[in-house]
C-alpha positions as CSV (number, residue, x, y, z in Angstrom):
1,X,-71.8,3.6,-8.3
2,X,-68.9,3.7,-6.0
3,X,-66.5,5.3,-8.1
4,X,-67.2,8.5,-10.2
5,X,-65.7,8.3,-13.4
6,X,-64.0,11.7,-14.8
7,X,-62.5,12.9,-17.8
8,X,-59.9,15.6,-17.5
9,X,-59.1,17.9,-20.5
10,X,-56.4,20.0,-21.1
11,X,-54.6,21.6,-24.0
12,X,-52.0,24.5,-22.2
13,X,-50.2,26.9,-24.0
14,X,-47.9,24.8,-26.2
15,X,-50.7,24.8,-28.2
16,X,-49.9,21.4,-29.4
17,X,-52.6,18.6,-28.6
18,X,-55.6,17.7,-26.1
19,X,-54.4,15.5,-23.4
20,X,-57.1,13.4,-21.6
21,X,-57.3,12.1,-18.5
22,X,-59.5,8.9,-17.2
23,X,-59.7,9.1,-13.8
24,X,-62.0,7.1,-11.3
25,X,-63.0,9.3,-7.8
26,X,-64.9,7.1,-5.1
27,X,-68.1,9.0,-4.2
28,X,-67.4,9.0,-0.5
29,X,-65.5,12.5,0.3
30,X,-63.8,11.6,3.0
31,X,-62.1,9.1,1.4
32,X,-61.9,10.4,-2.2
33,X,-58.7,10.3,-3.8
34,X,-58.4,9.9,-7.5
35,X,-57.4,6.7,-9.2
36,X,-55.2,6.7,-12.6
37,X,-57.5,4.7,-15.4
38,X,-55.9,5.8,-18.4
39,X,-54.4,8.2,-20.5
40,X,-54.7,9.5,-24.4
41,X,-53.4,12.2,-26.6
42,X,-54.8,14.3,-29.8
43,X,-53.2,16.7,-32.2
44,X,-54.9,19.8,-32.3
45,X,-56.6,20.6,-36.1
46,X,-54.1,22.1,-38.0
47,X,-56.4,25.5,-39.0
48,X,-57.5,25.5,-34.8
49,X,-54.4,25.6,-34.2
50,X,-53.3,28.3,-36.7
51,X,-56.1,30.5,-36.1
52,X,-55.5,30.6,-31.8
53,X,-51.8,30.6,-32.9
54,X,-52.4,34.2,-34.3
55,X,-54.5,35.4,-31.4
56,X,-52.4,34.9,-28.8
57,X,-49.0,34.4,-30.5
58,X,-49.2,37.1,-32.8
59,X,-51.7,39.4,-31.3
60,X,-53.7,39.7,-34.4
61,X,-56.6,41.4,-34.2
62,X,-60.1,40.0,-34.4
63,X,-63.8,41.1,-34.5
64,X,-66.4,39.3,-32.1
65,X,-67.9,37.4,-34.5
66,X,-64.3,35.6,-35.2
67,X,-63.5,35.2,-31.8
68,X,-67.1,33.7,-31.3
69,X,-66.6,31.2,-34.4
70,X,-63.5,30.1,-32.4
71,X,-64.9,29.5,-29.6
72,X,-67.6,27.5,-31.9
73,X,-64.4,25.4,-33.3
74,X,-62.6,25.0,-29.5
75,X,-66.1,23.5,-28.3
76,X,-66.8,21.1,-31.6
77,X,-63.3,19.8,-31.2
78,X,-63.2,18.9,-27.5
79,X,-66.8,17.4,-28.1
80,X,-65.8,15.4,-31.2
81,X,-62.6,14.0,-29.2
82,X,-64.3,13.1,-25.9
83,X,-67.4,11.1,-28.2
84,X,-64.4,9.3,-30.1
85,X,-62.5,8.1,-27.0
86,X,-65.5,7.4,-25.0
87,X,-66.3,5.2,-28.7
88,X,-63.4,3.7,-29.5
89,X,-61.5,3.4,-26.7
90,X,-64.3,2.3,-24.3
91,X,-63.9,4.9,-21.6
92,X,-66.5,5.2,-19.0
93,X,-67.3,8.9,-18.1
94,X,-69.9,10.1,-15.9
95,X,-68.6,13.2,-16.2
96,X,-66.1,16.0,-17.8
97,X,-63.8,18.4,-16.8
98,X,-62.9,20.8,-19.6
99,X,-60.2,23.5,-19.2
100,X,-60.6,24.6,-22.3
101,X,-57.4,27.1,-23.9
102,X,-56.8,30.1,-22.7
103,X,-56.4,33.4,-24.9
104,X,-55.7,35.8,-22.0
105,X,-54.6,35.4,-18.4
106,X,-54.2,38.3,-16.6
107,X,-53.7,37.8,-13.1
108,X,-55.9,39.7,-10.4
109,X,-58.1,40.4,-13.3
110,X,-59.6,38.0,-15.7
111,X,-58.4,34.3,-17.5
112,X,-60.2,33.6,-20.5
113,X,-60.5,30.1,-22.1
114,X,-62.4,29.2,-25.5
115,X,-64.2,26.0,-25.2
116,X,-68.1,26.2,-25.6
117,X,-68.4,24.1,-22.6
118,X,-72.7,24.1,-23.1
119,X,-72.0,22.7,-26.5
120,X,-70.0,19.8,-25.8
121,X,-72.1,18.7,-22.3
122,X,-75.0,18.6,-25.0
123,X,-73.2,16.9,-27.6
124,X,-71.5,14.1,-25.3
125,X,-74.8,14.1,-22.9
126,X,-72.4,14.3,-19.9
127,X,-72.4,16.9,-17.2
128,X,-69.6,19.1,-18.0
129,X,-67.5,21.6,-15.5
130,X,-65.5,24.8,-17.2
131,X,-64.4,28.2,-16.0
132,X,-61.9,26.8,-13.4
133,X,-60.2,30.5,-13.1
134,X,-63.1,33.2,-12.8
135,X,-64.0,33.1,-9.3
136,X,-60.3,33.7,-8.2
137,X,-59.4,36.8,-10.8
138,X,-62.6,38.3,-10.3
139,X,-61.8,38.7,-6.2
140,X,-58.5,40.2,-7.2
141,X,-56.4,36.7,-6.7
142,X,-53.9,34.7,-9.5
143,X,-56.3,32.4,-10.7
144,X,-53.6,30.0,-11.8
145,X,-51.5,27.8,-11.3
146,X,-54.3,25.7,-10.4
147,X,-52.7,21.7,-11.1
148,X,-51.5,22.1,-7.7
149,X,-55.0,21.4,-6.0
150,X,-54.0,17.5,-7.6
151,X,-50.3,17.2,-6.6
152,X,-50.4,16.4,-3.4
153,X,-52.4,13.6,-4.5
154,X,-50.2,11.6,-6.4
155,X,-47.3,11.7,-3.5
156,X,-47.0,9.6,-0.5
157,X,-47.5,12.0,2.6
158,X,-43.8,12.2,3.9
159,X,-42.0,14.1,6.5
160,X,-39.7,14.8,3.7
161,X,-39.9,18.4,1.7
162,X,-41.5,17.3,-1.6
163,X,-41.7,19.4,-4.9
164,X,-44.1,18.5,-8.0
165,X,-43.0,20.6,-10.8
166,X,-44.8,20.8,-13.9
167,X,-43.2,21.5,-17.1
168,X,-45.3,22.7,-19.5
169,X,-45.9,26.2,-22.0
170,X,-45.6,27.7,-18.2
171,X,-43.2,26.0,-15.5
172,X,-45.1,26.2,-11.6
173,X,-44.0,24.2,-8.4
174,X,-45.9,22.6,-5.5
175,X,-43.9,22.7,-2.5
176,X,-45.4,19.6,-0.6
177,X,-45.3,18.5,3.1
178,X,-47.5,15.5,4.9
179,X,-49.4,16.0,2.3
180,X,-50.4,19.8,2.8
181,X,-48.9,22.3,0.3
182,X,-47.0,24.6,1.7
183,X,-46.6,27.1,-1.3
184,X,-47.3,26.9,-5.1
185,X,-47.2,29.2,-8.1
186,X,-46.0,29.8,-11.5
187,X,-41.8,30.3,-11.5
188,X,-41.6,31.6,-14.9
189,X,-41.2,30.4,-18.7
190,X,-40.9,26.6,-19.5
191,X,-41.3,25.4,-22.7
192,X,-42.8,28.5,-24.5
193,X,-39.3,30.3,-25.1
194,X,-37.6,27.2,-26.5
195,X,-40.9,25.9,-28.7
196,X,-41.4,29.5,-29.9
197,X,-38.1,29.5,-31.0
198,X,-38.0,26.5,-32.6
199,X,-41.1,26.6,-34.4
200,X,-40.5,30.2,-36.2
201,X,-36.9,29.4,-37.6
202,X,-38.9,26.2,-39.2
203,X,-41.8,27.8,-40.4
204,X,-43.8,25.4,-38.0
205,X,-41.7,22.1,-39.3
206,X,-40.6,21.6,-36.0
207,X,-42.6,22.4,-32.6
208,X,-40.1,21.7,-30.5
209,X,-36.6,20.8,-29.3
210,X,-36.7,17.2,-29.3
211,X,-34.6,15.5,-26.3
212,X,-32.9,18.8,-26.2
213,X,-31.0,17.9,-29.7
214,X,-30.2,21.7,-30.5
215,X,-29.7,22.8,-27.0
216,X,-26.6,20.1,-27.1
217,X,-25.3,21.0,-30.6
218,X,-25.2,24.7,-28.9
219,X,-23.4,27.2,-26.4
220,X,-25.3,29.5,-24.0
221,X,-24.2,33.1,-25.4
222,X,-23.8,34.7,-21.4
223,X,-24.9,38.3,-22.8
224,X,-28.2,37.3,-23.3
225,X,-28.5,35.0,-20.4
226,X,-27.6,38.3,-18.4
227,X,-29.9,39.9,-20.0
228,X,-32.8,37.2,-19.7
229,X,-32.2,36.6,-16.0
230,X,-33.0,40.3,-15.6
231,X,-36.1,39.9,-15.9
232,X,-38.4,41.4,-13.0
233,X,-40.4,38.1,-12.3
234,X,-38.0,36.1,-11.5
235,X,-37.8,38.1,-7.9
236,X,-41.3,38.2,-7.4
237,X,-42.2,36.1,-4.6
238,X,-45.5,34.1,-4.8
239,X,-48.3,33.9,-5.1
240,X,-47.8,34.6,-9.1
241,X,-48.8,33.4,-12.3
242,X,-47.8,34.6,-15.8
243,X,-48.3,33.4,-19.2
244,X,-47.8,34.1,-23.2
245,X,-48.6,37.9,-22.4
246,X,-45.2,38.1,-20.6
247,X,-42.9,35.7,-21.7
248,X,-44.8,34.8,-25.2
249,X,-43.5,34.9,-29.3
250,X,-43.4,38.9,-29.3
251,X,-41.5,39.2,-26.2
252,X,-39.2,37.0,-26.9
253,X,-38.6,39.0,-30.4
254,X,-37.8,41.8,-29.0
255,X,-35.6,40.5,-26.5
256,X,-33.5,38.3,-28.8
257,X,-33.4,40.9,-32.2
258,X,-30.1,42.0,-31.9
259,X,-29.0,38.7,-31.1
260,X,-30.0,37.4,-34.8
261,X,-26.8,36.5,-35.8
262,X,-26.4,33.3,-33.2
263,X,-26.9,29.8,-34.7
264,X,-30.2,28.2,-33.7
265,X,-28.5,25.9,-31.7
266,X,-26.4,28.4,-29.4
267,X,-30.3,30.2,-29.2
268,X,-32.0,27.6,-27.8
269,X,-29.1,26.6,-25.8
270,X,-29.1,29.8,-24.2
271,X,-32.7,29.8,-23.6
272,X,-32.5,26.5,-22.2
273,X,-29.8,27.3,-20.0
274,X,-32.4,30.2,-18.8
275,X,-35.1,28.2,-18.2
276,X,-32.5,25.9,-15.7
277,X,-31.1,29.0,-14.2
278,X,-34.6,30.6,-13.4
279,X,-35.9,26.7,-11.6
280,X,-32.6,26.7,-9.6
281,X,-33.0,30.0,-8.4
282,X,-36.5,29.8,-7.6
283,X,-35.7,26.4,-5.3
284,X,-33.2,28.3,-4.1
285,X,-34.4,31.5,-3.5
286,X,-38.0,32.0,-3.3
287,X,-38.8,28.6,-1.3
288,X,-38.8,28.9,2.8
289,X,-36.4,25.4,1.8
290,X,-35.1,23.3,-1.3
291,X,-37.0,20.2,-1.4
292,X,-35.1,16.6,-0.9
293,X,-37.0,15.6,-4.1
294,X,-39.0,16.9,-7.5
295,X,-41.0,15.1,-9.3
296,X,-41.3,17.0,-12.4
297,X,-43.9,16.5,-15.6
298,X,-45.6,17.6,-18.3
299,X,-43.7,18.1,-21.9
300,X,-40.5,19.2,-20.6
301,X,-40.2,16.4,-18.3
302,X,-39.3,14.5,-21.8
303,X,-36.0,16.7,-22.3
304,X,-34.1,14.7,-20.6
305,X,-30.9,17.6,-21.3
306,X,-33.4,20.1,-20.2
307,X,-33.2,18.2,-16.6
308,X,-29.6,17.4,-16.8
309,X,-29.1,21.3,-16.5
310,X,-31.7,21.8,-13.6
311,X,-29.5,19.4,-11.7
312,X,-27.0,21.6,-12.3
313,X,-28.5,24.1,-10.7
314,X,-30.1,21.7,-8.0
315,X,-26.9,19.2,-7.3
316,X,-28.4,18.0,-3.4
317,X,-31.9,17.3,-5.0
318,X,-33.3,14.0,-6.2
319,X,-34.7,15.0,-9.7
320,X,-37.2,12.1,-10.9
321,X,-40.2,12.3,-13.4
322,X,-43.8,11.5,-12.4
323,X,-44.0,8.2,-13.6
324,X,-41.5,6.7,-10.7
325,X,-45.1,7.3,-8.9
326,X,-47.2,5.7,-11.5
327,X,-48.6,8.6,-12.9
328,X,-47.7,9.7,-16.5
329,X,-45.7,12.9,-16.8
330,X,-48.7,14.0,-19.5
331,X,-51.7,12.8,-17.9
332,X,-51.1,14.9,-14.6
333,X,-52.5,18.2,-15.6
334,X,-55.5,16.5,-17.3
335,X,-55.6,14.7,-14.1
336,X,-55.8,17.7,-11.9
337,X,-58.8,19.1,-13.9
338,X,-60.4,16.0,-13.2
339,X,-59.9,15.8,-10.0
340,X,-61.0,19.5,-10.4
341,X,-64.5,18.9,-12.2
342,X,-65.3,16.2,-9.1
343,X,-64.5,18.8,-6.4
344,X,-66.8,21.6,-8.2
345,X,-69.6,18.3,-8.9
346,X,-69.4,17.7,-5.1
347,X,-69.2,21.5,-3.8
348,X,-66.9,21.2,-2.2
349,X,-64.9,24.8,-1.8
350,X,-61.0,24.9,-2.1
351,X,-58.2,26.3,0.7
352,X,-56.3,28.5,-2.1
353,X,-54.3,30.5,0.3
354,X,-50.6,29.1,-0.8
355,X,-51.4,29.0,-4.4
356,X,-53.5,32.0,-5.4
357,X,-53.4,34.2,-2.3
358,X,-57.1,33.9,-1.9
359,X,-57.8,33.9,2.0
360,X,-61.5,32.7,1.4
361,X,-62.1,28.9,0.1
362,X,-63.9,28.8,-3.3
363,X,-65.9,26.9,-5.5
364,X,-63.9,26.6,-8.6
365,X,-65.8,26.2,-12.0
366,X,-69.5,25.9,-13.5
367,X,-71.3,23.0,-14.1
368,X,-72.9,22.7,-17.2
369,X,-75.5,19.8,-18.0
């Protein structure tokens, strides 16, 4: 074979579908660099859904045996989806690269993602790398973000100052130079504040803020805004990560109760606004220099008002979504654990000093087959 074909799996902290990735990787190392094949999208169950939902959202509690049985449910999901697009739409996969979801990250500790990973390389008879994280946390290090392994990838080596900026649950940059990445982490919040939001004045009805629909019906209330731009991370310098056990549904609670009596369109506008603010300062303040472009994706790339007010922030930058390089703003984190799953295949150990902070290469992930 000369290409390696992998599948890339990724549900983030949205919680809201499985994106998958088809990439093809050419065997030869030296010359591997991943080709886009296609791209595909499933709604999570609705009960999987719930039941993670109250882990991590609403820190109920649950024995061992429940948190095993969801791990059972993460791993016959991602099996039964990578059997039905490998059946109906024809994929070819040699083999798999499953993130699986996470129910904790705590940095310079532990990340922990459900996904049975030996159940579904049995069930799809594919060799199947998981555990992307462990090896990182467990010497101390971030363990995430860790899309921006990929990013360079998908932009044209350029003596220009290059950003990739990912959008998701969790927003996190790639500051990119000739094709070398100068610094990467997690810069706070993305769509989790604003989904949260949304989906408990709804009762669910609603995930999201479509286009940014409320966030223009609204008005940033500054009190808040103050008060959310206080927040300690936001002058941390990398390497960082964070995640729903900072900036998740409780959190946010707390933060916004005696605020109860704004509309839901001046909340979300606020928290919008914040998410802007907290990009633009992060470019402008934690960065050895603003980029001349970012490429931004994932599910806030879509809200297009949501980018309207980063250029706010941003007014000398050259804002542009992923797909003005061919790659689909959705597909890219997929991607990366693709191109994730062929580096661990090959064994081939990865510079994570400007992401994680780890000074020793590492081997990221487990193969099971």
């Amino acid at each position: 074979m000369a290409n390696l074909n992998v599948l890339g799996l990724m549900t983030g902290t949205s919680l809201d579908a499985c994106d998958l990735c088809w990439c093809q990787i050419p065997h030869q190392v030296t010359k591997a660099v991943p080709k886009f094949v296609d791209y595909h999208q499933v709604p999570l169950p609705f009960t999987l859904r719930k039941k993670t939902w109250q882990l991590v959202q609403e820190n109920q509690k649950m024995s061992a045996q429940e948190i095993a049985q969801l791990n059972y449910s993460w791993g016959t999901f991602f099996a039964k989806t990578v059997i039905e697009v490998i059946q109906k739409k024809k994929w070819q996969i040699d083999l798999v690269g499953l993130h699986g979801q996470t129910i904790a990250h705590i940095p310079g500790k532990i990340s922990w993602q459900l996904g049975y990973p030996e159940m579904v390389s049995a069930q799809v008879k594919k060799p199947v790398v998981f555990n992307f994280r462990s090896s990182d946390t467990a010497a101390g290090y971030q363990g995430a973000p860790l899309a921006p392994i990929f990013h360079p990838h998908i932009v044209p080596p350029s003596d220009e100052l290059i950003a990739v900026h990912n959008l998701g649950g969790i927003s996190n940059t790639t500051l990119i130079w000739r094709g070398k990445i100068i610094s990467a982490f997690d810069t706070g919040p993305g769509n989790i504040p604003i989904d949260t939001y949304v989906q408990l004045v709804t009762n669910g009805r609603s995930k999201f803020d479509k286009n940014g629909q409320w966030a223009k019906r609204g008005r940033p209330h500054l009190p808040l805004l103050n008060q959310l731009q206080k927040h300690p991370y936001f002058k941390k310098k990398g390497p960082k990560s964070t995640g729903r056990e900072m900036f998740g549904g409780l959190w946010l609670q707390q933060v916004t109760r005696k605020y109860r009596t704004l509309s839901k369109y001046d909340m979300v506008a606020t928290l919008t606004e914040w998410v802007a603010w907290h990009i633009g300062y992060t470019y402008r303040h934690l960065l050895p220099k603003i980029p001349s472009k970012i490429y931004f994706c994932g599910g806030g790339s879509f809200n297009q008002f949501l980018l309207t007010r980063i250029q706010h922030y941003l007014p000398q930058v050259e804002i542009q979504t992923t797909q003005a390089l061919n790659w689909p703003p959705m597909a890219i984190e997929s991607a990366a654990f693709a191109w994730l799953a062929y580096l661990r295949y090959k064994n081939i150990k990865i510079n994570l000093l400007p992401i994680t902070g780890n000074p020793k290469p590492q081997l990221l992930g487990q193969v099971y087959q």
